[in-house]
PyMOL CGO cylinders between C-alpha atoms (Angstrom):
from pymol import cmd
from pymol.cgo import CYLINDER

trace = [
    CYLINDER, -3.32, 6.73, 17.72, -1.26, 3.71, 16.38, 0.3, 1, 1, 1, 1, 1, 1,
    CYLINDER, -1.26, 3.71, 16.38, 2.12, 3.89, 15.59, 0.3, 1, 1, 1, 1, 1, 1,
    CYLINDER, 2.12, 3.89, 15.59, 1.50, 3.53, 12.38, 0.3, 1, 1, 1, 1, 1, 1,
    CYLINDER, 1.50, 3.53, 12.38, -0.62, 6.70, 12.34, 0.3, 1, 1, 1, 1, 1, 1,
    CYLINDER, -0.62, 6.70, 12.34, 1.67, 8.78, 14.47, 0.3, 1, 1, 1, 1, 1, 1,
    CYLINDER, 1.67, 8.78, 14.47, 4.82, 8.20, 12.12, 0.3, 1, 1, 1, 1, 1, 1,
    CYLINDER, 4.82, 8.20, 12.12, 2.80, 9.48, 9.35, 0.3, 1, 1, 1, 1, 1, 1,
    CYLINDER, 2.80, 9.48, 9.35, 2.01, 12.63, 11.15, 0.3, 1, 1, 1, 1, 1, 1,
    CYLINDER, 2.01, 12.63, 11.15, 5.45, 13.38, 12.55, 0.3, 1, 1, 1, 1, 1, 1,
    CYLINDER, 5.45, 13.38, 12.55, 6.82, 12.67, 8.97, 0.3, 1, 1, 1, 1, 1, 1,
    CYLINDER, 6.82, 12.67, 8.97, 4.29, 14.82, 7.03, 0.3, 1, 1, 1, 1, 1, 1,
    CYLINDER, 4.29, 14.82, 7.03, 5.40, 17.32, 10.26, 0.3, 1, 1, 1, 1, 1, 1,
    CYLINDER, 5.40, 17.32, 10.26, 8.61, 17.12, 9.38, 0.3, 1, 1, 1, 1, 1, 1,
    CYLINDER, 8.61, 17.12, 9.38, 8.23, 17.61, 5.49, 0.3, 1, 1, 1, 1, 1, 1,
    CYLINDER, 8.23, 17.61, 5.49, 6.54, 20.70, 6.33, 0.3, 1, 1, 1, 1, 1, 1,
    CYLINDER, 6.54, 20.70, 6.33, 9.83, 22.08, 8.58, 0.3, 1, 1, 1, 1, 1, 1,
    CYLINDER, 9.83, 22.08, 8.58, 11.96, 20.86, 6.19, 0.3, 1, 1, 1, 1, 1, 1,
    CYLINDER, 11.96, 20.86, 6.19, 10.23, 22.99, 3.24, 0.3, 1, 1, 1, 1, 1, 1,
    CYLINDER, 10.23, 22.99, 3.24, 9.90, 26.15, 5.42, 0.3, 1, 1, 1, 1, 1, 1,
    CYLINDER, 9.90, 26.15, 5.42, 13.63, 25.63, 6.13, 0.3, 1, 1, 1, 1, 1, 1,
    CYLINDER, 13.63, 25.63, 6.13, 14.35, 25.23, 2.12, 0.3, 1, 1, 1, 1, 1, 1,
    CYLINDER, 14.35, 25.23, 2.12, 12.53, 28.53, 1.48, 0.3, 1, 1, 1, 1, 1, 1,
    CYLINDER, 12.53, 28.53, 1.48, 15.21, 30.35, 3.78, 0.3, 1, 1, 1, 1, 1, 1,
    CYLINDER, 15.21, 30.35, 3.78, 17.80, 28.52, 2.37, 0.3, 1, 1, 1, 1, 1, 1,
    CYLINDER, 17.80, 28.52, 2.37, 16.68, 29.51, -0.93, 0.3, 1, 1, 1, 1, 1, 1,
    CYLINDER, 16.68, 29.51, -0.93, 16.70, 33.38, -0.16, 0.3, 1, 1, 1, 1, 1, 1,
    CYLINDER, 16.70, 33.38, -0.16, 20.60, 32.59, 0.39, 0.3, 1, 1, 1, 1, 1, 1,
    CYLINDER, 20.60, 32.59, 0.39, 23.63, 32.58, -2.22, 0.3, 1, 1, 1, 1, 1, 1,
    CYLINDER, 23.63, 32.58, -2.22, 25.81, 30.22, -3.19, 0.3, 1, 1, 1, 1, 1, 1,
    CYLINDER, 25.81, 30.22, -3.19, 26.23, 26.84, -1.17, 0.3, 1, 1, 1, 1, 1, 1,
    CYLINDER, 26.23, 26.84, -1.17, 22.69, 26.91, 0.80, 0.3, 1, 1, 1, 1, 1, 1,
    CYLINDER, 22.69, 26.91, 0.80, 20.48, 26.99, -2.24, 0.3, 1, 1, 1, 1, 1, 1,
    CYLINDER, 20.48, 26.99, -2.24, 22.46, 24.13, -3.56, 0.3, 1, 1, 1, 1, 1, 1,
    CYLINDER, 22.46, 24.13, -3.56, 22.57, 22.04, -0.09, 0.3, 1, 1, 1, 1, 1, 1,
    CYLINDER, 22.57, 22.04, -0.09, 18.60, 22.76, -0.03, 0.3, 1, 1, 1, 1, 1, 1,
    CYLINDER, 18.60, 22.76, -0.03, 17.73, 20.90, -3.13, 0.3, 1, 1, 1, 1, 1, 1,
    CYLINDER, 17.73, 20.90, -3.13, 19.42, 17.93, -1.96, 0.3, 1, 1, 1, 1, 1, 1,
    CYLINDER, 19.42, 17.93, -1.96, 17.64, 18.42, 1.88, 0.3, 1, 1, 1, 1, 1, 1,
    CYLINDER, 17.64, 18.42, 1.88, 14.27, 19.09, 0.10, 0.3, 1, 1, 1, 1, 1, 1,
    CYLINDER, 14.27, 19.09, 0.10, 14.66, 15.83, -1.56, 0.3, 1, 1, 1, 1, 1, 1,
    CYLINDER, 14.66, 15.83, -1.56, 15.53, 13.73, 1.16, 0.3, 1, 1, 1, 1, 1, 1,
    CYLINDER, 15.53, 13.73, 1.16, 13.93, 15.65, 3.99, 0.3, 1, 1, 1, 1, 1, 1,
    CYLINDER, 13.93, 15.65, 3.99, 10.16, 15.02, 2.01, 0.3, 1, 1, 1, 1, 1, 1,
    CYLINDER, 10.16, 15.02, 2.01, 10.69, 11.81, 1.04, 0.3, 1, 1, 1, 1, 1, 1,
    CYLINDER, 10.69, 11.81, 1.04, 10.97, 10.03, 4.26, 0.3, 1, 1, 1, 1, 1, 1,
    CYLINDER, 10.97, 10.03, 4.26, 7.19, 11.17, 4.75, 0.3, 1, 1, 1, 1, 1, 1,
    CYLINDER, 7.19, 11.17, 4.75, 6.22, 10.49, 0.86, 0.3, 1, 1, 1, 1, 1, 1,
    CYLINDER, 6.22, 10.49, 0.86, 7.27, 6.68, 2.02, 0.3, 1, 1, 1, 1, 1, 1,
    CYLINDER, 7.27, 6.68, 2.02, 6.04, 6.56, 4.89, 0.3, 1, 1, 1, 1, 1, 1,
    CYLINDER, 6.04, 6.56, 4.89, 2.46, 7.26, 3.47, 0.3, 1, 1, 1, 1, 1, 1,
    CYLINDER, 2.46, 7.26, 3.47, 2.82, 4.66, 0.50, 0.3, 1, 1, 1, 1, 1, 1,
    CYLINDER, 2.82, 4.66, 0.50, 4.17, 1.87, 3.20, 0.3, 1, 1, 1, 1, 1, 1,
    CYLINDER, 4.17, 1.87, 3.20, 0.40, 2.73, 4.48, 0.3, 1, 1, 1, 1, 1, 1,
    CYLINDER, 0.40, 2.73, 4.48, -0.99, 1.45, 1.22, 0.3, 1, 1, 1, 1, 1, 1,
    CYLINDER, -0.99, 1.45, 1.22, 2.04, -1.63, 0.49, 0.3, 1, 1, 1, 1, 1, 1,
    CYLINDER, 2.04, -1.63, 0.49, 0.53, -4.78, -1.36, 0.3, 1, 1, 1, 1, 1, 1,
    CYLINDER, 0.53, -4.78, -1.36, 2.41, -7.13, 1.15, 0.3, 1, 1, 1, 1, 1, 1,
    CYLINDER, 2.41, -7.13, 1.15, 4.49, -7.37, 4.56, 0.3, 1, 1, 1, 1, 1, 1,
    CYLINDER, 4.49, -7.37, 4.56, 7.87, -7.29, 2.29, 0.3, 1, 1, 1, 1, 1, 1,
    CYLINDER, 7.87, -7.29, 2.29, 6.61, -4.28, 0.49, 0.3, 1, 1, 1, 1, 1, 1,
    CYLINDER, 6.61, -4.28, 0.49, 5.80, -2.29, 3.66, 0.3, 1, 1, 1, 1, 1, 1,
    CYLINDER, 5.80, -2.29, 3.66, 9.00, -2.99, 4.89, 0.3, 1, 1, 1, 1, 1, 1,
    CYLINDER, 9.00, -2.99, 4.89, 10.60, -1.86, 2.01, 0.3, 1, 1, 1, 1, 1, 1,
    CYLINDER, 10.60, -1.86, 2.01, 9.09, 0.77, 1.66, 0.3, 1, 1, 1, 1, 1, 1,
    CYLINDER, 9.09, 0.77, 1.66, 9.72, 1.97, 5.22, 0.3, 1, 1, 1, 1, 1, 1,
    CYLINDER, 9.72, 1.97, 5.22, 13.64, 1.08, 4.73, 0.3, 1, 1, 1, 1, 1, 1,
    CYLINDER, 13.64, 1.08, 4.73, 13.83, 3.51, 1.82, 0.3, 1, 1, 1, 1, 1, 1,
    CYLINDER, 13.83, 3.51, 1.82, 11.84, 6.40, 4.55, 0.3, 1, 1, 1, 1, 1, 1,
    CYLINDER, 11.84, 6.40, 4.55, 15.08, 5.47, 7.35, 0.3, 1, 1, 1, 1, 1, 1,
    CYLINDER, 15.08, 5.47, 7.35, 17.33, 5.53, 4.30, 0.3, 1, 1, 1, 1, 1, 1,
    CYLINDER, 17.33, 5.53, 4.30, 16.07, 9.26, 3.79, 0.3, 1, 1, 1, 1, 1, 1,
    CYLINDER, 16.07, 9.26, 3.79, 15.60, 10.15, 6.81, 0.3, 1, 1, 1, 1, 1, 1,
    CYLINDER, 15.60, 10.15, 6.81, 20.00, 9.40, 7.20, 0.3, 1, 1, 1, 1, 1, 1,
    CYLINDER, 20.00, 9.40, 7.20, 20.48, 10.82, 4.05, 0.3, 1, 1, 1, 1, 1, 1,
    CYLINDER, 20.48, 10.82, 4.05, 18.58, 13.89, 5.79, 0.3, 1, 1, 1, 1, 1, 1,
    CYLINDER, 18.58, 13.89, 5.79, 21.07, 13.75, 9.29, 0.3, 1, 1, 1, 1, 1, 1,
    CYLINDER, 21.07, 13.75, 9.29, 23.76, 14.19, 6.71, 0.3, 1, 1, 1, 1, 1, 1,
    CYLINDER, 23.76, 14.19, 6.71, 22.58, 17.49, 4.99, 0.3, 1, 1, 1, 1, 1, 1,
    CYLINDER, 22.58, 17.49, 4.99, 21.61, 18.55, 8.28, 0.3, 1, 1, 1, 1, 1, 1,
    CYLINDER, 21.61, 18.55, 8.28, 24.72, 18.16, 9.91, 0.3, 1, 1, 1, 1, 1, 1,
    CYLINDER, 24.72, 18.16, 9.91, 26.56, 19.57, 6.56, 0.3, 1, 1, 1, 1, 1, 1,
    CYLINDER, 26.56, 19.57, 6.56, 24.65, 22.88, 7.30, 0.3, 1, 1, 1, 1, 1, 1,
    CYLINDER, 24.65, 22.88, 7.30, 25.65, 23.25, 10.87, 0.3, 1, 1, 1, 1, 1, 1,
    CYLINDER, 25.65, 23.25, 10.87, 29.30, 21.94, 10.29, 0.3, 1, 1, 1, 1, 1, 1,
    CYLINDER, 29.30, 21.94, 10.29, 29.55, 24.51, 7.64, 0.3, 1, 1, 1, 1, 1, 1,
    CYLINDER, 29.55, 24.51, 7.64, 27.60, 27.46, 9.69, 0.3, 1, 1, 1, 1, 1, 1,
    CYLINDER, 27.60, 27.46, 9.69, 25.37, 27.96, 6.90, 0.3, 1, 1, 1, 1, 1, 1,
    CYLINDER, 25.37, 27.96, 6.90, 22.92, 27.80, 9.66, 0.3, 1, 1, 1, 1, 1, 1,
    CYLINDER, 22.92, 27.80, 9.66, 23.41, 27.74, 13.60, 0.3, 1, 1, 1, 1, 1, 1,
    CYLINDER, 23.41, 27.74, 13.60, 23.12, 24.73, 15.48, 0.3, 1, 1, 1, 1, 1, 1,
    CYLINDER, 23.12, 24.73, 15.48, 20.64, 26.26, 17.92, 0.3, 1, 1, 1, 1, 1, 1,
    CYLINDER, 20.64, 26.26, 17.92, 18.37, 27.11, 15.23, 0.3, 1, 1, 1, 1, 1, 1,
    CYLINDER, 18.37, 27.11, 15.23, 17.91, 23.54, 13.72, 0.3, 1, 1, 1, 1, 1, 1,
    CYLINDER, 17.91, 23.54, 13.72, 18.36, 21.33, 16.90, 0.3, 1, 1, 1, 1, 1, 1,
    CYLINDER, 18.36, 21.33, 16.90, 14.78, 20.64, 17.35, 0.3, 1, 1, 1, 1, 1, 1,
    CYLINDER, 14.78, 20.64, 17.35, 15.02, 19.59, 13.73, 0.3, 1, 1, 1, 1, 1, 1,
    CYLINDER, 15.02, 19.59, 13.73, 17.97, 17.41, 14.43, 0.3, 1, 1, 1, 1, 1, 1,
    CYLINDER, 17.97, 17.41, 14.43, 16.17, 15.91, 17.23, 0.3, 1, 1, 1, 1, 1, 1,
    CYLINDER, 16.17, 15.91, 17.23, 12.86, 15.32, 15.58, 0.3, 1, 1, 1, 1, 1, 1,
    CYLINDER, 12.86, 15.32, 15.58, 14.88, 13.09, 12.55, 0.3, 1, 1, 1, 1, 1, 1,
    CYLINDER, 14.88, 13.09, 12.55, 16.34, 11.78, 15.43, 0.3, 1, 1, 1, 1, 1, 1,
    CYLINDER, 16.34, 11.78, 15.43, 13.86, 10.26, 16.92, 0.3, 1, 1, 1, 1, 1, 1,
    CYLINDER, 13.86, 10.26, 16.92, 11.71, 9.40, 13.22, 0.3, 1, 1, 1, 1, 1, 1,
    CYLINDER, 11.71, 9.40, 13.22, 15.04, 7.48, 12.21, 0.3, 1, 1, 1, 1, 1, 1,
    CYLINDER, 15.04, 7.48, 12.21, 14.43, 5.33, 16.02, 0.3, 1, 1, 1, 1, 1, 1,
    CYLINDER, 14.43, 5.33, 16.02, 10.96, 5.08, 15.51, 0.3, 1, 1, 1, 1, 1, 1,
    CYLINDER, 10.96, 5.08, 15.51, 11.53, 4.10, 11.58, 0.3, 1, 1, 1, 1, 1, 1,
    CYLINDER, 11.53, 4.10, 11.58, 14.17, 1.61, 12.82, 0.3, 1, 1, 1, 1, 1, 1,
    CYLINDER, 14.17, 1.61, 12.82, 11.90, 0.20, 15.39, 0.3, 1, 1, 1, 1, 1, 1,
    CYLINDER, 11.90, 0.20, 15.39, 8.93, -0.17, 13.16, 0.3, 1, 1, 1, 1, 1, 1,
    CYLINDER, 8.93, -0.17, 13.16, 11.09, -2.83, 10.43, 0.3, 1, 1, 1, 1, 1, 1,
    CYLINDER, 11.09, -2.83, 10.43, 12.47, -4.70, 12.97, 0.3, 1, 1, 1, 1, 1, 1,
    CYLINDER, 12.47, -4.70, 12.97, 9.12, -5.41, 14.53, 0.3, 1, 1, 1, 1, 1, 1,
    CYLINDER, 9.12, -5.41, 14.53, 7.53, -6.26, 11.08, 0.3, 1, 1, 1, 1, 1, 1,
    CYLINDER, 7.53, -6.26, 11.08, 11.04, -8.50, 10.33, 0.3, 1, 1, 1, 1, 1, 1,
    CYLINDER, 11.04, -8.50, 10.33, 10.46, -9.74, 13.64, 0.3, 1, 1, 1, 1, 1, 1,
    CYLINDER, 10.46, -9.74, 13.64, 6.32, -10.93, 13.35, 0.3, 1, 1, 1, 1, 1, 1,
    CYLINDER, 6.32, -10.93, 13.35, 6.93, -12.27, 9.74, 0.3, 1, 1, 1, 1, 1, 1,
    CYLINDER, 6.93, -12.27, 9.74, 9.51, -14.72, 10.65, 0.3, 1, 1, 1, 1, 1, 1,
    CYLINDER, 9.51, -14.72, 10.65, 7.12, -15.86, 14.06, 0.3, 1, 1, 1, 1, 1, 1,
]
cmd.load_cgo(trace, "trace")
């Protein structure tokens, strides 16, 4: 499996913890069903890029594309860390989340340089 190939699969992953942590949310008052629409958003858009970088018309519009997926997937870290700072939800319980967008905002990161990199060779 490329890289390519594997980011899409651990961001489509992702999207799919990040909705089945929304529902939960949702099924809460106040603050966490607010906080979710705003995770929702971010949390399945990293992936939504991610696939259309697969389809981009040129180098410049894959990396673009792929900047707006890291530029979610920190946008994401945020609500994330909102929801733990605020004990909405436990730390325990969404560490392997946190680690997960983690590691997608590394590989993401990785990925533009590399393309930056072999345009300007």
């Amino acid at each position: 499996m490329n890289q390519q190939q594997h980011i899409t699969d651990r961001t489509f992953n992702f999207a799919v913890r990040i909705v089945n942590l929304c529902k939960i949310l949702d099924e809460k008052p106040g603050v966490g069903r607010v906080l979710y629409k705003q995770l929702i958003r971010s949390g399945t858009s990293i992936g939504a890029n991610v696939e259309e970088s697969q389809s981009a018309q040129s180098k410049a519009d894959f990396v673009s594309k792929l900047q707006i997926a890291l530029k979610e997937a920190k946008e994401t870290k945020y609500w994330l860390r909102i929801l733990v700072t605020t004990s909405i939800v436990e730390e325990h319980k969404l560490l392997p989340l946190i680690t997960e967008n983690e590691e997608i905002i590394k590989v993401l990161a990785a990925i533009v340089v590399k393309t930056k990199q072999n345009q300007s060779s």
